[in-house]
C-alpha positions as CSV (number, residue, x, y, z in Angstrom):
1,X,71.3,75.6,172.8
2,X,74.5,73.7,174.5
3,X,77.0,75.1,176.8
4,X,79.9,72.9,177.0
5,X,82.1,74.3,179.9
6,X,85.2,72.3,181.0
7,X,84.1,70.5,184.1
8,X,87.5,72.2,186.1
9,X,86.2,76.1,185.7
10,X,83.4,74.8,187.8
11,X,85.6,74.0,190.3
12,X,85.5,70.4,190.7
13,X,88.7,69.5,192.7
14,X,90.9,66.4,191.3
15,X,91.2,63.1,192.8
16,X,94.3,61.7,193.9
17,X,95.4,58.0,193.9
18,X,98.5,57.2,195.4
19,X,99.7,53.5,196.6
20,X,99.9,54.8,200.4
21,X,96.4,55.6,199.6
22,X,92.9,53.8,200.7
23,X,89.6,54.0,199.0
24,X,87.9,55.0,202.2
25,X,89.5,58.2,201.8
26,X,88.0,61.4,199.8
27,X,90.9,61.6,197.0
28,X,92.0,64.5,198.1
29,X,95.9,65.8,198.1
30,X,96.3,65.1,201.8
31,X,94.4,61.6,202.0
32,X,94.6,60.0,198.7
33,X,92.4,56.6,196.9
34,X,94.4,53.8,196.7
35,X,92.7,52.7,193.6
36,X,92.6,53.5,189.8
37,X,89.4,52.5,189.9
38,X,87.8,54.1,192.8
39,X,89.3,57.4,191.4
40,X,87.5,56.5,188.3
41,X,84.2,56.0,190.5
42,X,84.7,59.1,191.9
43,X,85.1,61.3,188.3
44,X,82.4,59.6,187.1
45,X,80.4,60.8,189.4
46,X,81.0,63.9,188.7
47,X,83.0,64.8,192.0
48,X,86.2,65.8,189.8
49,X,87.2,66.9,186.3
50,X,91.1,65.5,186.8
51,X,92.6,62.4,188.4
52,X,96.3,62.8,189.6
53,X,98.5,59.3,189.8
54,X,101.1,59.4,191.7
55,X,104.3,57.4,191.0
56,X,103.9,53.7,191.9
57,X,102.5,50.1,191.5
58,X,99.2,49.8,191.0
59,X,98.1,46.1,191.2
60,X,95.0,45.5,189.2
61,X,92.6,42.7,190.0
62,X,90.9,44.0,186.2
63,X,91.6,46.1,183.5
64,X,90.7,49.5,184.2
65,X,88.4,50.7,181.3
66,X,87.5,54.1,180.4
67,X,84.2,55.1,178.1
68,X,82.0,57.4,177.3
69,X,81.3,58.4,181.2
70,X,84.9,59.2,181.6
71,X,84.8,62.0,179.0
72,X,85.7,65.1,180.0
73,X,88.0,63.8,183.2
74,X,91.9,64.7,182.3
75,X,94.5,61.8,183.8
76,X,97.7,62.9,184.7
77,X,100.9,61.3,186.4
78,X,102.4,63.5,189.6
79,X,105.7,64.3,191.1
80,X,103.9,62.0,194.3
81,X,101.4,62.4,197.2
């Protein structure tokens, strides 16, 4: 038998990027990633089932690609962090 449970009732927190961010923080609201991708590496791992963006430029040394990993993770623009 499968459960499938959406990975945000089990209380995984989201991720925040923001470009006042760094990547040596955790993602949270207060200190935000700097980049789409280490938000990514950080949903992936199962440490959050939504990734907040705040309003920004993001400069991408390569595409950011999403697959099968990613599944479950909701992206979402915000008001800013």
């Amino acid at each position: 038998m499968f459960v499938f449970v959406r990975l945000s009732l089990l209380g995984l927190p989201t991720i925040y990027v923001s470009p006042n961010g760094a990547d040596a923080n955790p993602g949270s609201k207060a200190l935000p990633v700097l980049t789409l991708e280490r938000a990514r590496q950080l949903s992936t791992w199962g440490y959050a089932a939504a990734v907040s963006v705040a309003a920004g430029d993001y400069n991408l040394t390569k595409p950011l690609v999403l697959d099968a990993s990613d599944s479950g993770v909701t992206w979402s623009c915000s008001d800013g962090v």
